[in-house]
N, C-alpha and C positions, 0 to 999 in steps of 0.2 A: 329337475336339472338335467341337463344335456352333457356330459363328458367328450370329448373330439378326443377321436385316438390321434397318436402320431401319425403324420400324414405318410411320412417313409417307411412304415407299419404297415399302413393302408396298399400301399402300392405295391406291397409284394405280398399282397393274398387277395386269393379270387374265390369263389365261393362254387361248390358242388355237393354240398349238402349240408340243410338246415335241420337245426336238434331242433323241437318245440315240446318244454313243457308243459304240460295241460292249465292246471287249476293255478288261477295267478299270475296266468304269464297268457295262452292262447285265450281264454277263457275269462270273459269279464265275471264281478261279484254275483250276477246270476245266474251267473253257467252258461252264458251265449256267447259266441265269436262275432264280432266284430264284421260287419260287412267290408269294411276296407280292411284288414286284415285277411280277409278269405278273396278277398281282389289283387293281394299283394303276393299272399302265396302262390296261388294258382298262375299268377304270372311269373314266378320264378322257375314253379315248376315245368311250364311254355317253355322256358331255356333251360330246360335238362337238366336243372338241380333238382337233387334228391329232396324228399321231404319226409323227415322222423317224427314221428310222435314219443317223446320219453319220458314216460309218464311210473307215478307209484302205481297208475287205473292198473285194474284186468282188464282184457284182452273185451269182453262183452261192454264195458262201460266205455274204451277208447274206440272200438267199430265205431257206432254212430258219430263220433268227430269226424274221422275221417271221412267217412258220407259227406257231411255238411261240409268239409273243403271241398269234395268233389275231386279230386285229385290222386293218385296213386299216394299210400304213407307206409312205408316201415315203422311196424309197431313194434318198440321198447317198450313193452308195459310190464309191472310188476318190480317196480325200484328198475328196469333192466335186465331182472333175472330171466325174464321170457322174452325173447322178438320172433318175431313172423313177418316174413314177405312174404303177400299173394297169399295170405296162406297158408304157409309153411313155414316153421318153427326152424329157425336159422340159429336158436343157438338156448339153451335154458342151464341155469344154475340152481346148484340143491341145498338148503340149510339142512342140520342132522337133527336127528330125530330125536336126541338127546337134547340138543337146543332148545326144540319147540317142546317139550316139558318145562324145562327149568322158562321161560318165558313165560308160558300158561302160569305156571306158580307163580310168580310175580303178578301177573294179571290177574288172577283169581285174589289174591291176597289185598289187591285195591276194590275187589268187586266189583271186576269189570271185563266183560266178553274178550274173547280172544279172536282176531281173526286171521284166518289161516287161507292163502292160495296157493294152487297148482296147479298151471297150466292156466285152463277156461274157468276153472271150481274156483269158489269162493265158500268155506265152510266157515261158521262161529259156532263158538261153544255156550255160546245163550242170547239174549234178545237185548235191547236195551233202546234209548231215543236214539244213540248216534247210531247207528246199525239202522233203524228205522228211517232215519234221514237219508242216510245213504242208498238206503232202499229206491227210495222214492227220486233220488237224483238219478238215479242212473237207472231205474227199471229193471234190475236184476235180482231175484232173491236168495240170499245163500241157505246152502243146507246148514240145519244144526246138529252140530255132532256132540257124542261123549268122548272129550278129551284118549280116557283109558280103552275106548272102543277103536276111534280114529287110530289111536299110536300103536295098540295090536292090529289092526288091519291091515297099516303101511308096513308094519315091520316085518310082516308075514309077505307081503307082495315086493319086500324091500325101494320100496317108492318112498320118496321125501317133499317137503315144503318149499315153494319156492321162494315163496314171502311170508310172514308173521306181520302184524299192524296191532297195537294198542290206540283207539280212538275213544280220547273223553276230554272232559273240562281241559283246558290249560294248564292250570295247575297241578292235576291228577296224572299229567302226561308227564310234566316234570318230574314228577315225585318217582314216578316207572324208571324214567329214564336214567334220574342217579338210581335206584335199586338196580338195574340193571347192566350198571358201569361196575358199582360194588362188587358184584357175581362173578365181572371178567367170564364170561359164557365164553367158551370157547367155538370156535368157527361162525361166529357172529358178527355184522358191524351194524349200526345204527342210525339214523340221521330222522329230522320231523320234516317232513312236509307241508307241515302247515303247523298253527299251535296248538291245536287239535290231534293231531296223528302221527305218532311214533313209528315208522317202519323198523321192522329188523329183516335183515338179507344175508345173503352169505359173504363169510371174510374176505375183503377181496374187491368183493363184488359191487358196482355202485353205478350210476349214471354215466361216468366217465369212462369205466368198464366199459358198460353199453357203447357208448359213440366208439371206441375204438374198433370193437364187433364189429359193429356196421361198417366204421370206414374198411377193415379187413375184409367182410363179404364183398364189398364194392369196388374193391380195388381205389379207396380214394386216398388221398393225403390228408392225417388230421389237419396239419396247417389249410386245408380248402374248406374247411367246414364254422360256421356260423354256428352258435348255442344262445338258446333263452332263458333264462330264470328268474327265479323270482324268493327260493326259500333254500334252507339247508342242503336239503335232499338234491340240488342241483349245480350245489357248487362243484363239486367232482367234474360235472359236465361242461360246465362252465372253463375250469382249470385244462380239460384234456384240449377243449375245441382252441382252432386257431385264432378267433375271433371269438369273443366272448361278450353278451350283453343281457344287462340285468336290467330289471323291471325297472319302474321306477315307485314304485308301491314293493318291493322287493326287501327283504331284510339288509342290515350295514353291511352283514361280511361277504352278502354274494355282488353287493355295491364296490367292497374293497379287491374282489378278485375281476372285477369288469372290466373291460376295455372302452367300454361303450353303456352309459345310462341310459335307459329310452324313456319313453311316455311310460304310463302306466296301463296296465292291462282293461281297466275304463275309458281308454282313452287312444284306443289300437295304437300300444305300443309297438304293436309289432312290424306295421306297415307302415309306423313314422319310422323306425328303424331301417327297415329298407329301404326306403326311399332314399335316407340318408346314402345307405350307399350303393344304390344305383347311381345318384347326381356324383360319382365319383368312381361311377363304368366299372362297378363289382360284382355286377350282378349281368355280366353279358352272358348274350347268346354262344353256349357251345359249340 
């Protein structure tokens, strides 16, 4: 189902930079982009809008996306906690190191890997299928660390985490999720990405964060910027952007904070989106 924003809505936003979540929103069920979808970007970006990737990825799993648009992207990866233009690390946020204990205990207590980013690193604290999946989607392997080894190491070099992820069953992630609402951890927020994977990031901190970052380094207006979504983890981005649209494979509540329904991410949502408002002169040449 298709939602039509208010038309006098419409007409007083123009677009200079698009967020794009990854997994469920750019990205069909098999991990591929859409050929019109990378025909719709690439022409936006032709007219001088910015193009975000904001994504839970690290920074090694979101590179090769952006390859395959072919297009220059500010990468938001890591819930947001890390972005890079060109390159260069434009802005990163730190959970404490006290946190990433009391979460590992939680995770260890479901019997189940912990995994930890910073920066390009991707470390876990053991092996398991989802870890092993993830391997294999994105061709990157992490180091495995000893929890008591890792957390004297940083603590001694005073370096912290920039992400935490709990990835298992559905259920198993629920079950994390209240344990870890109970604990109230402090300097922590939460949100799933998928029913699969639990992110924790710093208080504060969140996709919506992210797009603000960006519109800050670029000198843009949130109200000029476009967001896509499709799960928890993106509703914050959703809420910050001027224009707001949800997958349409997309869970109810990032549907209830939308402006705009699109296709589904099988179905390049993303480039029926635009179209839509191009044919209503949104997407002009700067």
């Amino acid at each position: 189902m298709t939602l039509t924003l208010q038309e006098e809505k419409l007409e007083k936003r123009n677009c200079r930079l698009i967020c794009l979540d990854l997994d469920g929103t750019l990205l069909n069920d098999e991990k591929e982009i859409d050929p019109e979808d990378i025909s719709k970007i690439r022409e936006a970006a032709e007219k001088g809008i910015e193009i975000a990737l904001v994504t839970g990825r690290m920074p090694a799993a979101t590179e090769p996306i952006a390859k395959k648009l072919g297009v220059p992207c500010i990468l938001a990866c890591e819930a947001g906690t890390y972005i890079e233009k060109e390159n260069q690390c434009i802005s990163s946020e730190y959970l404490p190191i006290a946190a990433m204990r009391m979460v590992y205990m939680v995770a260890d207590n479901f019997q189940i890997p912990l995994w930890i980013f910073r920066h390009k690193q991707w470390f876990v604290t053991g092996m398991d299928p989802v870890i092993e999946k993830e391997i294999e989607t994105i061709n990157y392997i992490p180091r495995q660390v000893s929890m008591e080894e890792l957390v004297h190491e940083w603590e001694e070099k005073g370096i912290c985490p920039n992400k935490l992820l709990i990835g298992a069953e559905p259920e198993i992630v629920q079950k994390a999720y209240a344990a870890l609402r109970e604990l109230q951890i402090e300097g922590i927020d939460m949100a799933c990405s998928s029913e699969n994977f639990l992110e924790i990031f710093p208080k504060g901190m969140n996709k919506g964060r992210a797009l603000e970052l960006i519109c800050r380094a670029q000198n843009i207006d949130p109200e000029d910027t476009y967001a896509f979504g499709d799960q928890e983890l993106d509703v914050p981005m959703l809420e910050a952007a001027g224009t707001a649209i949800a997958m349409g494979n997309g869970i109810p509540e990032i549907k209830r904070v939308a402006d705009f329904v699109t296709k589904t991410n099988n179905e390049a949502g993303i480039a029926h989106a635009l179209r839509y408002f191009e044919a209503r002169n949104l997407l002009a040449e700067k």
